[in-house]
N, C-alpha and C positions, 0 to 999 in steps of 0.2 A: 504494500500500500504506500501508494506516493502522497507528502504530507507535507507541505513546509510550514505547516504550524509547529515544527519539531525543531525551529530554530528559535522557538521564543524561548524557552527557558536558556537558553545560550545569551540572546541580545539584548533580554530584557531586562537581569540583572543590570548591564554594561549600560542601559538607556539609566536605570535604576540610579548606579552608581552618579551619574553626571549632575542629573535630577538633583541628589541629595546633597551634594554638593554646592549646587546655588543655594539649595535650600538654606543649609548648615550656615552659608555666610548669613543669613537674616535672624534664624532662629532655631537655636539646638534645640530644644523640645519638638520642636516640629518635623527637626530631620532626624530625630531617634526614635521615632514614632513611622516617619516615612523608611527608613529602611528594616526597622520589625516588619511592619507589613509588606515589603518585599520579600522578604525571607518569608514569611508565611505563606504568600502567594504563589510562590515560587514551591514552594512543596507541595502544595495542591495541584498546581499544574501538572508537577511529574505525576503526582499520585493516581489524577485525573486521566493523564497518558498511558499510565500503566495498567490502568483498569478497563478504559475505551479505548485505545488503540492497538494494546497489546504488543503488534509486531507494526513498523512503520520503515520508511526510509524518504529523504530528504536531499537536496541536492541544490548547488548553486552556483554553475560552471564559471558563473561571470566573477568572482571572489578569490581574488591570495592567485592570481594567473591559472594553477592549475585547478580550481574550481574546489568548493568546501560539500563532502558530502557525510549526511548521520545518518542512524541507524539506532532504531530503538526495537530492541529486543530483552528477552528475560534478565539475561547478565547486566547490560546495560543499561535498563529500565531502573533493576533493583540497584544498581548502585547510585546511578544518578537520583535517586531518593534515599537512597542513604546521605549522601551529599548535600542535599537538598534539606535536609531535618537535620543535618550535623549543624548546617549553616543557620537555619534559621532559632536553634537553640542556643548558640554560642552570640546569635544578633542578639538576640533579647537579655540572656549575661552579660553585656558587654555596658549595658545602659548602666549598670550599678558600677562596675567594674571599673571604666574610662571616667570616670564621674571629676577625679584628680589628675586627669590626664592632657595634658597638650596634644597640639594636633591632630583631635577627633576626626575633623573633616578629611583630613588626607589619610587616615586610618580607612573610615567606610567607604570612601571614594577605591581604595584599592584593593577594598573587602570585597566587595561588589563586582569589581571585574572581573577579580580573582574565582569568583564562583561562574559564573559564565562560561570563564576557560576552562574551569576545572568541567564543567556540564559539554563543554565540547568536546574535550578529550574522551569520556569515557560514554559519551556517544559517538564517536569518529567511527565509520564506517570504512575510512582509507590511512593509509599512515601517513598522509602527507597532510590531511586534516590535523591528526593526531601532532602530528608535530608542530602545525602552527600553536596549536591552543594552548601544547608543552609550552613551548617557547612564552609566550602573553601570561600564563602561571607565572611562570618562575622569575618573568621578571616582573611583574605585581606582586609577590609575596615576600621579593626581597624586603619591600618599604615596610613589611609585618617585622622581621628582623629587628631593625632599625630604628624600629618606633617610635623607642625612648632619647634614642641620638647618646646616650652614654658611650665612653672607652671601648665598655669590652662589649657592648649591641652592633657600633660600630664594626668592630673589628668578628665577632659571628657575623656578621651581614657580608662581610667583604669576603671572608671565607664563603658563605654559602653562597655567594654572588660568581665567585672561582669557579665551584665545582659545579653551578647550573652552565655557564658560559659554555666551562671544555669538554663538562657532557653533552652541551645543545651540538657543537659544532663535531663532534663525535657522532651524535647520531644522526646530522646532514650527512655527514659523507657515510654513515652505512646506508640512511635512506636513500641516493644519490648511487652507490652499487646495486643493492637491491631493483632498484630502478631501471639500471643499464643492464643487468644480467636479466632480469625476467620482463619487462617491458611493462609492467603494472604498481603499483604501491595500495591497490585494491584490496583491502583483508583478505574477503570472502576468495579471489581470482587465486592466491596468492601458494595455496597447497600444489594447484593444479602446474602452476607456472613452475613451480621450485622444480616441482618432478620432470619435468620436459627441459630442464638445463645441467645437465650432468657434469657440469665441475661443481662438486660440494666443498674444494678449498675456497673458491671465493663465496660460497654461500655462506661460508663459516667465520671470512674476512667480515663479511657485511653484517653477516649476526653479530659477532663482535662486537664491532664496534656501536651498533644501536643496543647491543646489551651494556656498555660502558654508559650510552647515554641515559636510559634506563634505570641501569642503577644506580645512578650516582644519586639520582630523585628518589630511589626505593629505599636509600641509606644502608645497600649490602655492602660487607667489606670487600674490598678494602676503601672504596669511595663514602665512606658514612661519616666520614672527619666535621661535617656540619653538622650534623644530628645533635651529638651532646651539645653541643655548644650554642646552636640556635637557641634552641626550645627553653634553657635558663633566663633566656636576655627577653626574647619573645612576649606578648604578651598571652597570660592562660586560655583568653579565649582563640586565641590565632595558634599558640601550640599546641590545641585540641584538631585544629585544622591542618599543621603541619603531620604531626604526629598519625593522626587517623585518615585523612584523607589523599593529602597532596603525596607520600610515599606511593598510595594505591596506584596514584596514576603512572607512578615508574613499572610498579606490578605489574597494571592492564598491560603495558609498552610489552615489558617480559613474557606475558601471558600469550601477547600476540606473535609471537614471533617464535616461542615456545611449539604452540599448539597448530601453527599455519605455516611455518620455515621447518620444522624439525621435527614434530609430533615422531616419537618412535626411535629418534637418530639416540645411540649408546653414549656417543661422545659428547653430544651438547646434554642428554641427561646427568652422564657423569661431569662434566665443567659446573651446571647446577646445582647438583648437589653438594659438591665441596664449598662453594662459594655459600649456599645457605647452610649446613652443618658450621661452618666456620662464623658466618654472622648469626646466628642462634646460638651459639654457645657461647662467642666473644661478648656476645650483648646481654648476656645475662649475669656474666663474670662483669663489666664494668658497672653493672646495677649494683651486686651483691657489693660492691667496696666504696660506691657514690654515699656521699653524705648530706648531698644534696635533697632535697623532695623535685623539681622537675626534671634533674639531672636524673634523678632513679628513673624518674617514669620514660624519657628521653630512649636511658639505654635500655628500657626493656620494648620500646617499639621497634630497637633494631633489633635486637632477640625475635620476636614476634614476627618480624619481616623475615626472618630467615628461615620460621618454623614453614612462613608460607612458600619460601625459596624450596624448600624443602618436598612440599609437596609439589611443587610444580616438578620436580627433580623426576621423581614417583609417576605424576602424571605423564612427563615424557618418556619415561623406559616402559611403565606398561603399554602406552599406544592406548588403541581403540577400547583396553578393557581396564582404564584409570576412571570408571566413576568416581568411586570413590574417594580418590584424589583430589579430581573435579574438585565433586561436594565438600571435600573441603577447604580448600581452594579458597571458593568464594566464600565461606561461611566464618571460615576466620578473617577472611579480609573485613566481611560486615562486620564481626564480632569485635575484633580488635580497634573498628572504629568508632563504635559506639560504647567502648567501656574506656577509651579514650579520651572521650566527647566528656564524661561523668570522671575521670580519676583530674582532668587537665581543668576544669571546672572548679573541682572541689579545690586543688590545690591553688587557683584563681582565689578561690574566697579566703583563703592563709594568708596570700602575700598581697591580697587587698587591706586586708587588717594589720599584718603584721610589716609588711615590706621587706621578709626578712624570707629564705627558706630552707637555709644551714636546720639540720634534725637539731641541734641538740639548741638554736637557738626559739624553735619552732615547738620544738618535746612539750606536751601536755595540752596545746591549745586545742584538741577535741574535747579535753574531758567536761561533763556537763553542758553536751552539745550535740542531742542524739538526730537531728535532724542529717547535720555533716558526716556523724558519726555512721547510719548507717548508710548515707547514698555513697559515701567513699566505699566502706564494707562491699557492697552491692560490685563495684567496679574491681577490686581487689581480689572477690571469689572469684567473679568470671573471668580476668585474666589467668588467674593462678587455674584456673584448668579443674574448680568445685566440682561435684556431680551436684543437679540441679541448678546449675547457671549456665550461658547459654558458649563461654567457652571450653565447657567438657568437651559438649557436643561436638566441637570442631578440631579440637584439638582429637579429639579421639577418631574419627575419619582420615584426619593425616598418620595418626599413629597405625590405622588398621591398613593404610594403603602400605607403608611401607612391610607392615608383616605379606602381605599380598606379594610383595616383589623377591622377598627377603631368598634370593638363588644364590648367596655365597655369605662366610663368615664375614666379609665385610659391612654389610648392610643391618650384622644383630649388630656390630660395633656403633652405625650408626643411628638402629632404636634406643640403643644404652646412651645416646648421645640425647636422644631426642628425649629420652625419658628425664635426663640427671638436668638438662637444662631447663625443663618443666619444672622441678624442684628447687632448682635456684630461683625461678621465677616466686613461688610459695615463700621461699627465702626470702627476699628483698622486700615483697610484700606486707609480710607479718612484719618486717623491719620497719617499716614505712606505718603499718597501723597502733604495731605499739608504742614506738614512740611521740607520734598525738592523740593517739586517744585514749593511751592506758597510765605510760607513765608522764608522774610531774615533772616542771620543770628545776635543773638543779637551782635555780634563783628562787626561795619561794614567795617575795616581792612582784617577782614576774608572773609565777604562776596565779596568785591574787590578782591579777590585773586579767588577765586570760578567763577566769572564774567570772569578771563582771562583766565581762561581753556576753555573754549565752544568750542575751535576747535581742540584741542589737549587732550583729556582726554581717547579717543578710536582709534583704529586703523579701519581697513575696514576688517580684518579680523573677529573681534568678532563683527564688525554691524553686517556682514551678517550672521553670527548662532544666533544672539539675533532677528536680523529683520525677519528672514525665522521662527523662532520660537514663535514670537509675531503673526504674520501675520496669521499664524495655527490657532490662538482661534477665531476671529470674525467671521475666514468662515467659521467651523464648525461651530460655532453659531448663524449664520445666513441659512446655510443651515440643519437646524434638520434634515427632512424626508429626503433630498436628502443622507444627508453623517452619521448624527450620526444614526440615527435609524436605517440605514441598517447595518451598522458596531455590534450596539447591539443584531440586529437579528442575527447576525451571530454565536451569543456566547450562545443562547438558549443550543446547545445538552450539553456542560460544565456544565449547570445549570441542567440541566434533567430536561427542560422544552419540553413540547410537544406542537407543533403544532407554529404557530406567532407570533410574539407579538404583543400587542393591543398600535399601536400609536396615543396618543392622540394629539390634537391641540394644539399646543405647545403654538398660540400668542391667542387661545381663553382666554375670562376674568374668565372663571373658572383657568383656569392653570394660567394666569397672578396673579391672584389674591393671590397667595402666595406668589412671587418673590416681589410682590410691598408693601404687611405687613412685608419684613422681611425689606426691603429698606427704609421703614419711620420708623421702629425700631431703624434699623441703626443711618438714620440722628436724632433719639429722644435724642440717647447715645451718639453722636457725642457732638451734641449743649447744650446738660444739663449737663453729665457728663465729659467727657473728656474736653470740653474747661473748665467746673467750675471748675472742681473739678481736675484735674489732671496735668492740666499748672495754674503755680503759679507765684508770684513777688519775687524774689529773695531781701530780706531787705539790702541785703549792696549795687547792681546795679540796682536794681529797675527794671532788665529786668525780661520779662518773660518767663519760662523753661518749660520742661518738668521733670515732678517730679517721681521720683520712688518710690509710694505708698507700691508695697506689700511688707508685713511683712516677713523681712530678716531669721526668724528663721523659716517659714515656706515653708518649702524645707521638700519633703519629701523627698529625699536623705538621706540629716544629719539629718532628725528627725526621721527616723523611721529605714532604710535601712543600712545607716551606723551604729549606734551603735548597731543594731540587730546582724550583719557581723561582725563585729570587736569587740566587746564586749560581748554581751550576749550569741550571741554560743560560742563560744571561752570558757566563763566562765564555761557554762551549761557542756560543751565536757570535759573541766578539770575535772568537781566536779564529772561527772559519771566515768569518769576514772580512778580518784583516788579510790573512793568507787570498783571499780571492782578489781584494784588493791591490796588495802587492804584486799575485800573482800578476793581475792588468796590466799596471802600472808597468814591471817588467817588459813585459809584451810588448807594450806602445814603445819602451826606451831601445829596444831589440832594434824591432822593426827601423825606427828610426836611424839608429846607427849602422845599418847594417844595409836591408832593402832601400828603405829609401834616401841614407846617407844626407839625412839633412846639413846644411852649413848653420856655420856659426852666425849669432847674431852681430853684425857689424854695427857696433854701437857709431863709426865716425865715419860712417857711408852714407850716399844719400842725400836727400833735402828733408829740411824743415817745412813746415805751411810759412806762409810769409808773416802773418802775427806773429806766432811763435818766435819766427825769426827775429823780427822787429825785438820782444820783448826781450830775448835773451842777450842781443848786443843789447840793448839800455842795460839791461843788469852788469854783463859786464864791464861798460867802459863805465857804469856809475861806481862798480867794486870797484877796479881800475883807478877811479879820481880819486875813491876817499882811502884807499891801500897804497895810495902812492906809487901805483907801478902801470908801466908803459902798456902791458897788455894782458889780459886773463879771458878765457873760456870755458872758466867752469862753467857758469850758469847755462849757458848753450851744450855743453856737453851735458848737464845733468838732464835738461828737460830731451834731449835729444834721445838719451836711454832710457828715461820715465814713461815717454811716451812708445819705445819698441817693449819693452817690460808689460805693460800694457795689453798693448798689440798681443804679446803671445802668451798671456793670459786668458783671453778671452778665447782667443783660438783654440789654446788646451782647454776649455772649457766649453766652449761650441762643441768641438767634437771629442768630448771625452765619453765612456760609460755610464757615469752620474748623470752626466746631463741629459742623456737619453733615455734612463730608465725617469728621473723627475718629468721630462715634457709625457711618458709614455704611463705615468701616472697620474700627473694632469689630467691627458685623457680619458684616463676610468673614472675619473670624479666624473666631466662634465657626463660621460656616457650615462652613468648611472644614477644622475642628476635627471636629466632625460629621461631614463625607462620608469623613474618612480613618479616622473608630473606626467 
């Protein structure tokens, strides 16, 4: 069904955003009123779509040269409403939230466009869609970064400004192969084309490198160097958005190219799976040692992202018989972004009160505060993988895919992987709840001050997007068959899976029985490691803290990434350019002396212009009068070399190399000055 009602929820935010912004200059109550109700209409819309249109497609040859086309289908309906209720829950948080904040207006102006893009991308029906929308995200979400303009928001934003830049231009030139080798960027075309081009080196080049652009947005390692570091500086309601949403669209990218370039290949299965075992277990290892509250939650979305790396891994070595995987695929992508939306929220309502969110300066400010106290809880069982929250359920379909595959000892190594980093997740968690909501703070000055807020720390406007958004996880996860399994049926034809998917018994003790080894994992590293080892007796108060263990120089940023970027290319690019430089320069003085045997410049040959001439005898016979001497030529001699110095200056400059490649970049300015008017 052809629809181009299917580009409203794409344009209409982006009309939204503009809107709110004239508004904003007359009167903020009017424009936090005008962009709730964007976000609310905008979820209706999809919901509206998702219910009466079902399946759709969309098209607009005349847009971005090679024309913008969508596609609304099960996968992409349900996410784009996932997105669509992430956003307009985090709009109406934000009214209390930003209350003390500068530059609102350039806040939702970017808010707003940023969800459009994000609604284009994970409706793109071609990749060449998909990568415009990429692109218009990542550079609208950097201003989310930035927000506060402080040192280290700054310096997050310029980092994650890096890694969206050399991932965008990464995944131009895989899309740009892709492109050349099969003659389409079409999704759907995309299986058929791969298989009628039989070099699978370059199909492996170009996956590459769009899987580099991919994930560097997905936050898998080793490109996740923005992830901890955003989402601290960021503000809660935007790294609810970072965190749950804007990764997924690196996912979708992965998911596409996964499922439609390689579906079944062993080798891009295996590059997948190590890259997500490696970021789900790295990411849950920098939770377990953060001391941070958004930093914990931070590292465990890259955890989270790798469990999904993970199943995708599963999904492409079984081929045509990965429901399973599928299903959960998409169910922890939803799951992780809506218990996302509620832990990035809650932690919003801390550093709204407190401005603070170091644990141990943060420790106790739940207690006598059961409203926060359990919508956090709510967010923390379902990440940590509870039975009866809604990420058992998905967590336990990528667990059962892998036992599905499990054809060599390698693969129990990587259930034991998958199992032990589910329990560090349990880990960092109970970290995270007991120290605000159980225990006090060691100030008890402080913690008195924390006791008088209980009724005054929220408004009624952010309970109900936190309450309505808490409330979400136990019923999905209490209802598996009824609501999540049919929701991941729905997303089969996405997968180019055939036929139903196989739902298993979600509270039988086969499926229990992984949710509850990753749960006494959990509480193993809770009670032996993190209470021994990681809260310590401070020598001069005797209390006890929470200590920051990991080793300060071990930042892959500034160990590897910064001085690479800022030093060693930088060095490398000189020292080759010098040498190519000279090498010329050579060359020309070669030729010179040899083929074409230039002569020397005869500085006292020749004529002068008659001015010239003129002035230089007055100088003379004037030096002459007052030097007291019969006769001198400097002055005629100097202008007479001044002027051939000159002379073959510009001539070496006329025809040198520099001056050719500057007029022959000139001309791509004015060229492409032209193709853009």
């Amino acid at each position: 069904m052809n629809s181009p009602l299917l580009f409203i929820p794409v344009f209409y935010p982006m009309a939204g955003a503009i809107l709110s912004y004239a508004m904003g200059r007359k009167t903020k109550k009017g424009r936090d009123y005008l962009v709730s109700f964007i976000g609310i209409t905008e979820f209706l819309l999809l919901l509206a779509a998702a219910i009466l249109l079902k399946e759709a497609e969309a098209s607009a040859p005349a847009l971005c040269g090679m024309g913008l086309t969508l596609k609304l289908d099960g996968f992409r309906g349900l996410y784009a409403l996932t997105a669509a209720f992430m956003w307009m829950m985090t709009l109406l948080f934000s009214g209390e939230y930003f209350t003390h904040y500068r530059n609102r207006n350039r806040y939702y102006l970017f808010q707003l466009v940023t969800l459009g893009a994000v609604q284009g991308v994970f409706l793109s029906a071609d990749l060449y869609t998909t990568f415009i929308f990429f692109e218009v995200m990542s550079f609208t979400s950097y201003v989310w970064v930035a927000q506060d303009e402080r040192k280290e928001s700054l310096r997050a934003a310029e980092t994650y400004l890096a890694v969206a830049v050399i991932g965008g231009m990464a995944l131009l030139m895989g899309l740009a192969l892709l492109h050349t080798y099969t003659g389409t960027l079409d999704i759907s075309s995309l299986p058929g084309a791969c298989r009628d081009f039989g070099d699978k080196k370059k199909l492996y080049l170009a996956g590459a490198l769009m899987l580099s652009g991919f994930g560097a947005k997905a936050g898998a390692f080793p490109l996740h160097i923005w992830l901890p570091k955003a989402h601290p500086v960021a503000p809660a309601p935007a790294s609810a958005l970072l965190s749950g949403i804007l990764t997924k669209s690196g996912i979708y990218g992965i998911l596409v190219i996964t499922c439609y370039l390689f579906s079944g290949d062993q080798n891009w299965g295996t590059l997948i799976l190590i890259l997500g075992v490696i970021t789900m277990f790295s990411g849950a290892v920098l939770a377990v040692f953060s001391v941070d509250l958004k930093r914990t939650l931070a590292c465990s979305s890259m955890s989270q992202i790798g469990f999904i790396l993970v199943g995708t891994a599963m999904l492409c070595l079984l081929g045509e018989h990965g429901s399973l995987a599928a299903g959960g695929i998409f169910l922890h992508m939803m799951n992780h972004s809506l218990i996302k939306l509620v832990l990035f929220m809650a932690a919003g309502v801390v550093f709204m009160n407190l401005h603070k969110l170091d644990l141990n300066e943060i420790r106790g400010f739940g207690r006598g505060k059961p409203f926060l106290n359990i919508t956090f809880l709510m967010g923390a069982l379902g990440i940590g993988g509870i039975p009866l929250w809604n990420g058992y359920v998905s967590k336990t379909l990528l667990h059962e895919s892998i036992i599905e595959y499990s054809k060599a000892p390698a693969y129990v190594f990587v259930e034991w992987i998958f199992l032990i980093s589910g329990g560090l997740t349990v880990a960092y968690m109970l970290k995270l709840y007991i120290a605000i909501f159980v225990e006090k703070n060691k100030d008890l000055e402080i913690q008195k001050k924390y006791d008088t807020m209980n009724h005054r720390y929220i408004n009624r406007q952010s309970m109900l997007a936190i309450g309505i958004s808490a409330a979400v996880l136990p019923v999905l996860g209490m209802t598996p068959t009824l609501t999540m399994a049919r929701m991941a049926g729905s997303t089969m034809d996405f997968f180019r899976m055939h036929g139903e998917m196989h739902v298993p018994h979600f509270f039988s003790l086969e499926c229990l029985k992984g949710g509850l080894i990753s749960i006494l994992i959990g509480a193993a590293v809770y009670l032996l490691i993190i209470r021994k080892v990681f809260i310590r007796k401070e020598a001069d108060s005797g209390q006890w803290v929470y200590a920051d263990l990991w080793p300060a120089w071990l930042d892959l940023e500034n160990l590897v990434y910064r001085p690479l970027l800022e030093r060693a290319l930088p060095f490398a690019g000189c020292f080759v350019s010098r040498i190519c430089d000279t090498a010329v320069d050579g060359l020309i003085v070669l030729l010179r002396k040899t083929l074409y045997k230039d002569a020397g410049i005869a500085y006292r040959t020749g004529s002068l212009p008659r001015l010239e001439t003129v002035l230089g005898s007055v100088l003379d016979k004037g030096a002459a009068y007052l030097k007291h001497q019969e006769e001198a030529m400097t002055y005629r001699l100097q202008i007479r070399r001044r002027r051939l110095e000159h002379k073959e200056s510009r001539d070496m400059i006329r025809f040198s190399l520099s001056y050719g490649l500057q007029l022959a970049g000139i001309g791509l300015v004015f060229v492409l000055i032209y193709l853009f008017l």
